[in-house]
N, CA, C and O of each residue as an XYZ file, in Angstrom:
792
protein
N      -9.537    -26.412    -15.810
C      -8.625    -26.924    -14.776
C      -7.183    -26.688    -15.190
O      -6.358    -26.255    -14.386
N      -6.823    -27.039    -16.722
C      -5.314    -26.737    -16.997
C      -4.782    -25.310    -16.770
O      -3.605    -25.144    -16.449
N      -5.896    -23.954    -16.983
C      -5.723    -22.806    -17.067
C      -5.512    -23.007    -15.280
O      -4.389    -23.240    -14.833
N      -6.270    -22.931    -14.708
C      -5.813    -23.037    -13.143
C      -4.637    -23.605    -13.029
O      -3.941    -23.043    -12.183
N      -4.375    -24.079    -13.303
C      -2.545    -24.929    -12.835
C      -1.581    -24.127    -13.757
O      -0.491    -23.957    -13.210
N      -1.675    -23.581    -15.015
C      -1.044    -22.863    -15.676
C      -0.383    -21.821    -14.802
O       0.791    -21.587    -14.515
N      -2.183    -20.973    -14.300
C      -2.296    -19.442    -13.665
C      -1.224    -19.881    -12.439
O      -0.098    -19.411    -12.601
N      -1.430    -20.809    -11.099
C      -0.896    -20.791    -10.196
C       0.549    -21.277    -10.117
O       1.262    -21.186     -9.118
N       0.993    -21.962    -11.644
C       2.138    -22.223    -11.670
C       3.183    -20.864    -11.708
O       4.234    -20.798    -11.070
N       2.567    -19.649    -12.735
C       3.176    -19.069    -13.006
C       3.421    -17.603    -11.346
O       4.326    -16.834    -11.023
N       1.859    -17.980    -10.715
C       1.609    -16.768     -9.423
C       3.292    -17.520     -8.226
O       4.044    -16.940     -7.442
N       3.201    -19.158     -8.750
C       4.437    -19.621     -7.745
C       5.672    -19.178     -7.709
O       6.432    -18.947     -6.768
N       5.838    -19.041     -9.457
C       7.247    -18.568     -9.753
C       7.860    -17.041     -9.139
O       8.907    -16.643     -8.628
N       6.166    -16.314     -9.632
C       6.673    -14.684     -9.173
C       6.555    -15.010     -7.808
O       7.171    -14.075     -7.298
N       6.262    -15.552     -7.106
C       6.134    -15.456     -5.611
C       7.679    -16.159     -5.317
O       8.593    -15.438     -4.918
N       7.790    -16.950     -5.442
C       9.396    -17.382     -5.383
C      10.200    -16.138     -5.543
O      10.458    -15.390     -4.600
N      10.647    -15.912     -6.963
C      10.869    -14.650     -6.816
C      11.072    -13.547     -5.801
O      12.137    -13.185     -5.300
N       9.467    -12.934     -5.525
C       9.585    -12.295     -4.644
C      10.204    -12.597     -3.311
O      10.450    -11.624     -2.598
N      10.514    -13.875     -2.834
C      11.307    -14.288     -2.167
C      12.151    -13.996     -2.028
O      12.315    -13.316     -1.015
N      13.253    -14.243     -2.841
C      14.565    -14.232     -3.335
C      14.582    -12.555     -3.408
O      15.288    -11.942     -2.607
N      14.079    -12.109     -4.028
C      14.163     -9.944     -3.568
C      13.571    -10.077     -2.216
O      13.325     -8.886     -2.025
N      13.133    -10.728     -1.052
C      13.232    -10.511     -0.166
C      14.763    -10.564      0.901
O      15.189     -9.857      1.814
N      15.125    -11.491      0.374
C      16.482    -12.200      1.347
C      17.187    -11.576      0.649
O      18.229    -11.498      1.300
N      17.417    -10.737     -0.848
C      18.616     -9.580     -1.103
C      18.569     -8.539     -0.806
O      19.398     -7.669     -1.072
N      17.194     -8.387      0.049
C      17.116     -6.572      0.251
C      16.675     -6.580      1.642
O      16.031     -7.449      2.230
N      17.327     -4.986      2.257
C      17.261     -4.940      3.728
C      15.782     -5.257      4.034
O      14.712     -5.108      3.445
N      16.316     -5.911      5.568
C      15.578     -6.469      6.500
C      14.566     -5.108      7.037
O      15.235     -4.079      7.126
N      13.564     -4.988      7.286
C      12.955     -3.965      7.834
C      12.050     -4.316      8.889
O      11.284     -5.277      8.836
N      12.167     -3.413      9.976
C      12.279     -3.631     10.911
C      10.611     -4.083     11.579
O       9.764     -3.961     10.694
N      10.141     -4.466     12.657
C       8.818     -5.149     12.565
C       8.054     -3.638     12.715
O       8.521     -2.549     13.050
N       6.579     -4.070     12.292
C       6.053     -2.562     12.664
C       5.775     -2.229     13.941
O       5.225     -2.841     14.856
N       6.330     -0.973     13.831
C       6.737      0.161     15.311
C       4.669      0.364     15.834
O       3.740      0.387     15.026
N       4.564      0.470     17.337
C       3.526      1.003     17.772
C       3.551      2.712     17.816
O       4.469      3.301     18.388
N       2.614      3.320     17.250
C       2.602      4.795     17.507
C       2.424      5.042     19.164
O       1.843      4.347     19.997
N       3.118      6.239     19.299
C       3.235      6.760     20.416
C       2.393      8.207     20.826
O       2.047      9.052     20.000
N       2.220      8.256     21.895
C       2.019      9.813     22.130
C       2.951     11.019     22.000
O       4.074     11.030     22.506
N       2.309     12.283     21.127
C       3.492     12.685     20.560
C       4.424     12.715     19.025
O       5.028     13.585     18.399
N       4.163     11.336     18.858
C       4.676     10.880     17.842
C       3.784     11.845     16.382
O       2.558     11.823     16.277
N       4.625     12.555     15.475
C       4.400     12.515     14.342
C       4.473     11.260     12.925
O       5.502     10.628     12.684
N       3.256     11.112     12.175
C       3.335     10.803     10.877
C       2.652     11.209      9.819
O       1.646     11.912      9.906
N       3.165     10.781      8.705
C       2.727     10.919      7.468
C       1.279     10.173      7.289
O       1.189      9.002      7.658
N      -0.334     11.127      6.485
C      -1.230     10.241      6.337
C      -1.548     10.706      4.808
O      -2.056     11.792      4.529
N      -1.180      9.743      3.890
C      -1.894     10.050      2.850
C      -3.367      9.310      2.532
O      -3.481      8.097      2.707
N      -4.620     10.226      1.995
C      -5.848      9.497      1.358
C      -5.804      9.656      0.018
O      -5.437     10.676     -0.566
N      -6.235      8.493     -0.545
C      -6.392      8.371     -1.908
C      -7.758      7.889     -2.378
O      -8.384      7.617     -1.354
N      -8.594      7.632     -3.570
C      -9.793      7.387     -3.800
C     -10.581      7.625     -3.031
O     -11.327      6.872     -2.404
N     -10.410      9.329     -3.017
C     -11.574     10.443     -2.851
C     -11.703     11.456     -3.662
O     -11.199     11.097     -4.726
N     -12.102     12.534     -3.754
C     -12.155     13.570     -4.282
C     -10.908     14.216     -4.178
O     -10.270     14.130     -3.128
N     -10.356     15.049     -5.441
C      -9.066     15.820     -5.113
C      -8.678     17.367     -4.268
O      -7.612     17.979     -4.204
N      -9.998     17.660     -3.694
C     -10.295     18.630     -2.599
C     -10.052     18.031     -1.397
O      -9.243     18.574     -0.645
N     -10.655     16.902     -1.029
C     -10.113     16.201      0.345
C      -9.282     15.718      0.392
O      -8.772     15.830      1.507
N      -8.448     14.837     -0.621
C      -7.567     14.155     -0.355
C      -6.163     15.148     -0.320
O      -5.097     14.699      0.100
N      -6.337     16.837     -0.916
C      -4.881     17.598     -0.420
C      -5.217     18.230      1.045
O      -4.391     18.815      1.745
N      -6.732     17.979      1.414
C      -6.758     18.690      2.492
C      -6.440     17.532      3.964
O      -5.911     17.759      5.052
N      -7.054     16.227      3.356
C      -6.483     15.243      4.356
C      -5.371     14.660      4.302
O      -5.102     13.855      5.193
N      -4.482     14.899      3.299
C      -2.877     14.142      3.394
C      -2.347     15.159      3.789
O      -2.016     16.104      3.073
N      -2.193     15.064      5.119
C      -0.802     16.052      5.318
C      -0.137     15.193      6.816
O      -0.752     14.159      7.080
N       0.650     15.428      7.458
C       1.326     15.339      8.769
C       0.152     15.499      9.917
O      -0.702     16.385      9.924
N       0.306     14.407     10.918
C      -0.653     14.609     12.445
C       0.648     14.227     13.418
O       1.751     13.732     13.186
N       0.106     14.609     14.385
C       0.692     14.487     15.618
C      -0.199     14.340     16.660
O      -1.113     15.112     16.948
N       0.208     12.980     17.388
C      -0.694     12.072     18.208
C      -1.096     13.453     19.345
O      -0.531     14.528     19.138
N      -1.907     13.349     20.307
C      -1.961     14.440     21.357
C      -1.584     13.569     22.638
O      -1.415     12.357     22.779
N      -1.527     14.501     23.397
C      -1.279     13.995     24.826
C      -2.540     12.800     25.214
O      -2.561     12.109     26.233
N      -3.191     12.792     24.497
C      -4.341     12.139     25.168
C      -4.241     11.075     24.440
O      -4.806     10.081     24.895
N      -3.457     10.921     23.011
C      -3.333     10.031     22.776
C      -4.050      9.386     21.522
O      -4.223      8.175     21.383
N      -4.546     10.625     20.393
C      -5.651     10.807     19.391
C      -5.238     11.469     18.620
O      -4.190     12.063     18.873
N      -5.951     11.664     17.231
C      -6.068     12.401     16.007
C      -7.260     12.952     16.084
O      -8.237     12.523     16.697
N      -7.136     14.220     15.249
C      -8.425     14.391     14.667
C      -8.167     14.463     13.230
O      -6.972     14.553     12.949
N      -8.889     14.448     12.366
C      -8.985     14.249     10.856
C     -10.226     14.799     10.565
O     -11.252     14.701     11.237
N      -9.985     15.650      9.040
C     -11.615     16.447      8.372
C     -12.710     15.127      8.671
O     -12.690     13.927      8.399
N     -13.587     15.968      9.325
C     -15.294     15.130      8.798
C     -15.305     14.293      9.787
O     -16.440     13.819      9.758
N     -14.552     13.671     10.919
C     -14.566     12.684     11.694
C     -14.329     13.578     13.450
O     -14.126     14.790     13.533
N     -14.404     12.823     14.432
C     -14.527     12.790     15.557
C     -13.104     12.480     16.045
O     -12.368     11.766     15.365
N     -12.717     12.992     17.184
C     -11.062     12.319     17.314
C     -11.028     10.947     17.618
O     -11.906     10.362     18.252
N     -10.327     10.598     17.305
C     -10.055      8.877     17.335
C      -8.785      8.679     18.251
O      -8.084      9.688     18.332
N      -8.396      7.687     18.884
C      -7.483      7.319     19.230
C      -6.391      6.649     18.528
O      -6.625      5.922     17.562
N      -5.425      6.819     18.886
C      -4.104      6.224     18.008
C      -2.839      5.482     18.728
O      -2.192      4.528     18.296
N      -2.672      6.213     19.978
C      -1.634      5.419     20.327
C      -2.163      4.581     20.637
O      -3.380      4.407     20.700
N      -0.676      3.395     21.079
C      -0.718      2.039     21.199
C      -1.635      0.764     19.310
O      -2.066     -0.385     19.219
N      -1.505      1.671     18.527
C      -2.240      1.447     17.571
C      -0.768      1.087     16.210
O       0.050      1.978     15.985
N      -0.697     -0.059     15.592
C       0.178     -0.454     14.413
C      -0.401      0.693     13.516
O      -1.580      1.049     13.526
N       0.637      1.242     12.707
C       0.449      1.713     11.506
C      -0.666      1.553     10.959
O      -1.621      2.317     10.826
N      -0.381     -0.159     10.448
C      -1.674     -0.545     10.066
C      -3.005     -0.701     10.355
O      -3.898     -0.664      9.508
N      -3.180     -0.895     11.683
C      -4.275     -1.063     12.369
C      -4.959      0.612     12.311
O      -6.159      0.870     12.224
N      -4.300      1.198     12.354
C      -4.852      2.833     12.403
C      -5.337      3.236     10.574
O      -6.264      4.005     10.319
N      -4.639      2.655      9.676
C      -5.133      2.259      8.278
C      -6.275      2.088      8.109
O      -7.016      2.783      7.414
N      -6.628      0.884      8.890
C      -7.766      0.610      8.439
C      -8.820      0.950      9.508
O      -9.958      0.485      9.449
N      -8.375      1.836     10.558
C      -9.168      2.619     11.498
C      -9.775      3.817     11.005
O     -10.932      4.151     11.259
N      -8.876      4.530     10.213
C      -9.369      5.980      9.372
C     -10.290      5.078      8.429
O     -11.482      5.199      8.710
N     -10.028      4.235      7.414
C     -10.691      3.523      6.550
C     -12.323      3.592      6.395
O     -13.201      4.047      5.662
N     -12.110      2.774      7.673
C     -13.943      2.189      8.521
C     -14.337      3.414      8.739
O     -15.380      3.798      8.209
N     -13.733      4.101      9.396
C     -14.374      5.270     10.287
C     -15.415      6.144      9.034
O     -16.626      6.355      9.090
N     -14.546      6.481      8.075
C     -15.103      6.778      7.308
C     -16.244      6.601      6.001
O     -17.046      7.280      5.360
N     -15.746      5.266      6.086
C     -16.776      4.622      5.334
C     -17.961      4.479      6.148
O     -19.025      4.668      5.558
N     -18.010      4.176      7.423
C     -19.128      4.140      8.598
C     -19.894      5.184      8.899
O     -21.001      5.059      9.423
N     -19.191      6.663      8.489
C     -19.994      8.072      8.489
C     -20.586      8.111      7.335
O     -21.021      9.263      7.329
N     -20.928      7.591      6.265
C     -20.868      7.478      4.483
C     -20.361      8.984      4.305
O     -21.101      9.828      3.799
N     -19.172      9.261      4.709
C     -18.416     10.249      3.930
C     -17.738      9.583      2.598
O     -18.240      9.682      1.479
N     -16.853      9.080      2.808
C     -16.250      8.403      1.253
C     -16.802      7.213      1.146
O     -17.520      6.730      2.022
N     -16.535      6.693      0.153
C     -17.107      4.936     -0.178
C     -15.846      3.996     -0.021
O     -15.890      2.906      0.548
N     -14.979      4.421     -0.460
C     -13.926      3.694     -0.779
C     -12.335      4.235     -0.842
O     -11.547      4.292     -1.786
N     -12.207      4.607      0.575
C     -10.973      5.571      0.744
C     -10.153      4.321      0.811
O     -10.585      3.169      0.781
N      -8.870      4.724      0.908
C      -7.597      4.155      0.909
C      -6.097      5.152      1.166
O      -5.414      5.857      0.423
N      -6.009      4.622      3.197
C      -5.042      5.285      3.764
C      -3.742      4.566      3.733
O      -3.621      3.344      3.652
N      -2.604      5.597      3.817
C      -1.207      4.794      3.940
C      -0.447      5.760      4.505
O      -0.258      6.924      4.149
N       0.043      5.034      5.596
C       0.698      5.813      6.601
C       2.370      5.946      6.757
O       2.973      5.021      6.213
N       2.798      6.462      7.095
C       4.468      6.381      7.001
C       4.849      7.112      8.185
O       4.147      7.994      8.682
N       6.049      6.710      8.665
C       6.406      7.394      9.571
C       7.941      7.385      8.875
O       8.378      6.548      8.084
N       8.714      8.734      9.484
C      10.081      9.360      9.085
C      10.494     10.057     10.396
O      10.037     10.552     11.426
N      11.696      9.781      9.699
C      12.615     10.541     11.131
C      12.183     12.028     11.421
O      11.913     12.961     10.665
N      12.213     11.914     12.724
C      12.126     12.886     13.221
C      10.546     13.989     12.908
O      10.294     15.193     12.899
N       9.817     12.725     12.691
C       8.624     13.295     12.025
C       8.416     13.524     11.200
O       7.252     13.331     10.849
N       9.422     14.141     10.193
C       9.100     13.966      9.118
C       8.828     13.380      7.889
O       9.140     12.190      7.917
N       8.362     13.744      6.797
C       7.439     12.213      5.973
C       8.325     12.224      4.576
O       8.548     13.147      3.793
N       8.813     10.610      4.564
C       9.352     10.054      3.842
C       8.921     10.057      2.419
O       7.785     10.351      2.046
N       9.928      9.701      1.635
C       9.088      9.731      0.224
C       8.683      8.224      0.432
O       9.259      7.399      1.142
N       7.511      8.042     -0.384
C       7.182      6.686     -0.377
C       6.084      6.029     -2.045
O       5.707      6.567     -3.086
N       5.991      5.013     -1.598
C       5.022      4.727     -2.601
C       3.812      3.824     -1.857
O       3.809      3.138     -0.835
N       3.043      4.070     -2.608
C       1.823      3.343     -2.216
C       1.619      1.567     -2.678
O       1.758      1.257     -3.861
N       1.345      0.696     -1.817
C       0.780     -0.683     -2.366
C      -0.470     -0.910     -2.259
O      -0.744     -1.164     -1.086
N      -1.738     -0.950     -3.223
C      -2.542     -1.234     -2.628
C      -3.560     -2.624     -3.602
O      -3.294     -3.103     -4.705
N      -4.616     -2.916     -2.760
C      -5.426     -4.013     -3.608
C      -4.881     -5.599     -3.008
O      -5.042     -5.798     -1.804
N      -4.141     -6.882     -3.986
C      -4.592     -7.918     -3.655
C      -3.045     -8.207     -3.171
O      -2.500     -9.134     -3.770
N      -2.329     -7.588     -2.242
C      -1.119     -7.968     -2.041
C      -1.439     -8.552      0.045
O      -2.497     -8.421      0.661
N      -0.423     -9.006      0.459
C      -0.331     -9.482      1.601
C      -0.286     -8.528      2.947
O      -1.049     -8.604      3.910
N       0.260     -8.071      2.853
C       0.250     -6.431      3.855
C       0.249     -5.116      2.625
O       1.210     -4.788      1.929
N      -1.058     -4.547      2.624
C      -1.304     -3.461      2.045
C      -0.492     -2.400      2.689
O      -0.463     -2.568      3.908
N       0.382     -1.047      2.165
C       0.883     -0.199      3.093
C       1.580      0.505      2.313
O       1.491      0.325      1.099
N       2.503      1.548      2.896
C       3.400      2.259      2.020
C       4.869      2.025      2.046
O       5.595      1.936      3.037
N       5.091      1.964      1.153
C       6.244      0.991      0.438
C       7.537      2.346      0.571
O       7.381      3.156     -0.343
N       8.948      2.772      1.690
C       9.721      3.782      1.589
C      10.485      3.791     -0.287
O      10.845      2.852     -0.997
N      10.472      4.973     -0.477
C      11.075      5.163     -1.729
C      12.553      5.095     -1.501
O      13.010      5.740     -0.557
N      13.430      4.318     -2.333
C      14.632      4.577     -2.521
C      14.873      4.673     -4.248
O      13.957      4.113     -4.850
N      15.612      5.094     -4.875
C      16.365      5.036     -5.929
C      16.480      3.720     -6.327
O      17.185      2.876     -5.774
N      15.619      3.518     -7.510
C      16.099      2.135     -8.201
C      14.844      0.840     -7.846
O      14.758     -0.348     -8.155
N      14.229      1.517     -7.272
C      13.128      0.346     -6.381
C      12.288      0.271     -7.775
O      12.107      1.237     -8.517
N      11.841     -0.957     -7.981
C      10.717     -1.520     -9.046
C       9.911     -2.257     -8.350
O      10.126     -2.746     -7.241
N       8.831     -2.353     -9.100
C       7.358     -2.696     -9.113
C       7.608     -3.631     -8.347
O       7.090     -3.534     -7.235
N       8.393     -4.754     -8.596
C       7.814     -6.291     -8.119
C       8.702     -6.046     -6.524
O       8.350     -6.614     -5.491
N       9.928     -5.057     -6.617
C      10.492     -5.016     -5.222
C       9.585     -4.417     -4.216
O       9.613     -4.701     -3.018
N       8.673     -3.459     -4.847
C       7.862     -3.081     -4.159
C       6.346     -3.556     -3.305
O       5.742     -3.029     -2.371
N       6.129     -4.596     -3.987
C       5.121     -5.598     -4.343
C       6.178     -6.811     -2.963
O       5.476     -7.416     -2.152
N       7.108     -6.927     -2.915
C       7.901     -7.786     -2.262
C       7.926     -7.250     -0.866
O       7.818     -7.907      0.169
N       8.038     -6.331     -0.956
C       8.106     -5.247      0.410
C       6.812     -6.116      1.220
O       6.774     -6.835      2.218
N       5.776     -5.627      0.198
C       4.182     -5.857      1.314
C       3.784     -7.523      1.547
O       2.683     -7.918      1.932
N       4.666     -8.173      1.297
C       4.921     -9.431      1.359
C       4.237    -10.598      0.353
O       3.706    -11.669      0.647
N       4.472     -9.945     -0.981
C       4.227    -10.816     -2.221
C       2.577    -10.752     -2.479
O       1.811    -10.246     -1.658
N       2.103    -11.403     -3.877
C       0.943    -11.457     -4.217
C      -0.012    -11.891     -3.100
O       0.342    -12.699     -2.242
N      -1.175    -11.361     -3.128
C      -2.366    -12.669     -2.276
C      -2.344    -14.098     -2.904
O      -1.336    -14.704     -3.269
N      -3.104    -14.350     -2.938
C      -3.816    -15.691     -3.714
C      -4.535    -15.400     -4.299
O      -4.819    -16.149     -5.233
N      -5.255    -14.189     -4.138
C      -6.755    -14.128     -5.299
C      -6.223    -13.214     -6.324
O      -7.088    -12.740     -7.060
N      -4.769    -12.780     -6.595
C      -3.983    -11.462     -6.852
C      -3.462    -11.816     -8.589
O      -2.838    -12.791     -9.008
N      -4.089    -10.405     -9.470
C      -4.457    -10.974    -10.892
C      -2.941    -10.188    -11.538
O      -3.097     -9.209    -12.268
N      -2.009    -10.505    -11.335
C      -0.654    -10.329    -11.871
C      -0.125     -9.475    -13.106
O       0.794     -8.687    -13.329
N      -1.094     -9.995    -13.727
C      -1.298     -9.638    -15.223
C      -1.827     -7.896    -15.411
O      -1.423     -7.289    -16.403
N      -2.772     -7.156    -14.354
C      -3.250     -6.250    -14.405
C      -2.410     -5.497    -13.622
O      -3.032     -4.517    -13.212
N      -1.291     -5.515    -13.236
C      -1.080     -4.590    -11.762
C      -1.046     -2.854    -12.526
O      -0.440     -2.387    -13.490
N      -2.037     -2.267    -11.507
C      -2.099     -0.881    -12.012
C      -1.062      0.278    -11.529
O      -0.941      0.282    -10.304
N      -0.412      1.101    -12.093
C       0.512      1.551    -11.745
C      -0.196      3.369    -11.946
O      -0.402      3.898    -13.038
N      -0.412      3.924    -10.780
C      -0.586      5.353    -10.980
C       0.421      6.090    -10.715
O       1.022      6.022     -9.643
N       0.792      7.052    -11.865
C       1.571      8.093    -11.563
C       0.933      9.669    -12.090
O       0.468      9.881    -13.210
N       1.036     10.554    -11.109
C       1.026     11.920    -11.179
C      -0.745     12.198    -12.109
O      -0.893     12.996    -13.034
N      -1.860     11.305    -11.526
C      -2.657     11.181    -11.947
C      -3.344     10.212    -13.000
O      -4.543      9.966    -13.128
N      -2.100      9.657    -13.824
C      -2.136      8.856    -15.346
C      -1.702      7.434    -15.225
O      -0.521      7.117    -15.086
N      -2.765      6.524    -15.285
C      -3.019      5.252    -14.924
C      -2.054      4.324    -16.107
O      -2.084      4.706    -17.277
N      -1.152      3.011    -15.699
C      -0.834      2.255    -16.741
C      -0.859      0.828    -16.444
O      -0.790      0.588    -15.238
N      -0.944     -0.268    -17.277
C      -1.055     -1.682    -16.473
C       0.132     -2.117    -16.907
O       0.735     -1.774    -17.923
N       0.464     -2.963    -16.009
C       1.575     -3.939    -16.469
C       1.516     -5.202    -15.929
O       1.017     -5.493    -14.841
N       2.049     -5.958    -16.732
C       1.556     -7.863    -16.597
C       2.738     -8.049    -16.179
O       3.676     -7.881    -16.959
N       2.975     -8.470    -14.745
C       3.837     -9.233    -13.574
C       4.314    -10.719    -13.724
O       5.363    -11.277    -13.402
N       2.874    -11.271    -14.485
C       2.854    -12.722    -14.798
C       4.409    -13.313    -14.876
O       4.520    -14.504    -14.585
N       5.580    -12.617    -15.228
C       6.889    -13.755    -15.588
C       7.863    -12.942    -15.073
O       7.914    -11.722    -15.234
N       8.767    -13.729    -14.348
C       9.337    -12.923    -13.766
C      10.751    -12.781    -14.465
O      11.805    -12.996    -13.866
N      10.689    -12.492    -15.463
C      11.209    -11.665    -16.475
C      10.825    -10.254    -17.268
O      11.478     -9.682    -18.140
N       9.547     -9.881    -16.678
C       8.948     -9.241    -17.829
C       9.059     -7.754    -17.740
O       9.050     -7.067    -16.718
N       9.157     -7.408    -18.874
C       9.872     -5.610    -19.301
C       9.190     -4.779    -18.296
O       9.749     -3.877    -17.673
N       7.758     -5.176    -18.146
C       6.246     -4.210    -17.409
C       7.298     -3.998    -15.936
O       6.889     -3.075    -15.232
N       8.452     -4.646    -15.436
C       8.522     -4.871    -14.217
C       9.024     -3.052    -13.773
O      10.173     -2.970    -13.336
N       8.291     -1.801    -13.866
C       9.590     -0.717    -14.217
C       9.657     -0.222    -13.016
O       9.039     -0.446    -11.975
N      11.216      1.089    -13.567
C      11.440      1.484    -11.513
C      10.337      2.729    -11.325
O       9.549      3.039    -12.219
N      10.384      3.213    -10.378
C       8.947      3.506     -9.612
C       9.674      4.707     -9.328
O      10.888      4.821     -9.159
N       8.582      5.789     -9.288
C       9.133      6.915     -8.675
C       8.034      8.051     -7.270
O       6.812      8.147     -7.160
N       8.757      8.474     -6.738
C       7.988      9.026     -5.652
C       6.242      8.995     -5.366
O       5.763      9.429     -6.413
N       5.189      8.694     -4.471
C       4.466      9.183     -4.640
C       3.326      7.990     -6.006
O       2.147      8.194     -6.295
N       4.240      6.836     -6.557
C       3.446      6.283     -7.511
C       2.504      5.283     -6.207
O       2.838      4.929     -5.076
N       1.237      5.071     -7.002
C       0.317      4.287     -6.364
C       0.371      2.720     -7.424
O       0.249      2.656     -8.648
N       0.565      1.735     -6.563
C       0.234      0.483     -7.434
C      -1.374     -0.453     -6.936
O      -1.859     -0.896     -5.895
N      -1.602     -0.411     -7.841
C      -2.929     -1.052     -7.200
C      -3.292     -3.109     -8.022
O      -3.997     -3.511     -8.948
N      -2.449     -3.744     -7.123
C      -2.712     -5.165     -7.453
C      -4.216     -5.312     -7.958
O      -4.881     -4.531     -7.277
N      -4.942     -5.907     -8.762
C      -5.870     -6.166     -8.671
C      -6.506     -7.546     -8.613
O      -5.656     -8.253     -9.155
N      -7.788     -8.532     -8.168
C      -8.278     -9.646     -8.066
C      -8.233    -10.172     -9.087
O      -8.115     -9.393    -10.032
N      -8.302    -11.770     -9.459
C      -7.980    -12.067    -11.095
C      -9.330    -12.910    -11.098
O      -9.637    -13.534    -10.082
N     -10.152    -12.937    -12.248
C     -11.406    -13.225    -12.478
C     -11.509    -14.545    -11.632
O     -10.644    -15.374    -11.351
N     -13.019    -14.464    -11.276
C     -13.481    -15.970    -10.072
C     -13.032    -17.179    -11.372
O     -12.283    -18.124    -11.125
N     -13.492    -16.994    -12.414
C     -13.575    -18.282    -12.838
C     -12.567    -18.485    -13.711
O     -12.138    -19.607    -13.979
N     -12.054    -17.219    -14.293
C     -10.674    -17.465    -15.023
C      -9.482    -17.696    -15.016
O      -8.786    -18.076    -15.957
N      -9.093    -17.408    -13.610
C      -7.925    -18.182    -12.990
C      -6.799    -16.926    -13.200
O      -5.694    -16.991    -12.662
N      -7.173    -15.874    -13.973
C      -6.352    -14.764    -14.054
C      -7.467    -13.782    -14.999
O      -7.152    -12.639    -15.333
């Protein structure tokens, strides 16, 4: 029981925190509905590295109002959140048993074209892709998708870059692990043990 009050004392602080890097950093704007027409950015990740350069690239909605994507059927998109279309490619695919365990993140950029970004994924509040700027770190990024979950193991957050996996412990919101991020990195929050409290 003390380790539980320890763990959630310390998940309060970084969440506070993340607060406070919320109200110092721009406001962003609510999420936009895709349109017909409309270009974006789709990256897949945790698949094979044959599909995932052949399925991350740029779509553009059709008149009718759909995608098509490798291995799948066209789907519809407009009138569809970012997110909601996330976890539309997601299912879809997991529902064909093509992948087991894909993980999409979508971006949209001016004028169609695709932003640098970073990836959030695992036990955070809105999973999604996080725009890259200069100087952005882990926990700002982590702040973006609107702070830890509750079931969210602090201590592990996985940080992929350019293939090569590293952890860093979030736990204090002081801590060195917190580093700046560069194009293209994937963070993957992970769950903190059922019974260990982290």
């Amino acid at each position: 029981m003390a380790m539980f009050i320890f763990s959630n004392t310390y998940k309060n602080l970084i969440n506070l925190l993340i607060v406070l890097l919320i109200t110092t950093t721009p406001i962003f704007a609510a999420e936009p509905i895709l349109q017909k027409g409309q270009s974006f950015g789709l990256r897949l990740t945790g698949v094979p590295a044959d599909d995932q350069t052949s399925i991350s690239q740029t779509y553009t909605i059709s008149d009718n109002g759909t995608i098509k994507l490798l291995y799948l059927e066209e789907m519809a998109a407009a009138g569809m959140k970012p997110s909601q279309l996330m976890r539309k490619v997601e299912q879809a695919y997991v529902s064909a048993e093509i992948f087991t365990k894909p993980n999409v993140v979508i971006t949209l950029g001016e004028a169609g074209s695709i932003q640098r970004y970073v990836s959030v994924l695992g036990e955070v509040n809105t999973r999604r892709g996080v725009s890259y700027t200069p100087g952005l770190t882990l926990l700002e990024a982590i702040a973006q998708c609107g702070g830890f979950s509750d079931f969210a193991n602090p201590k592990r957050v996985k940080l992929t870059r350019e293939g090569k996996a590293t952890i860093h412990d979030l736990s204090r919101t002081t801590s060195n692990a917190n580093v700046k991020l560069q194009p293209n990195d994937i963070i993957t929050v992970p769950a903190r043990g059922l019974f260990r409290g982290g």
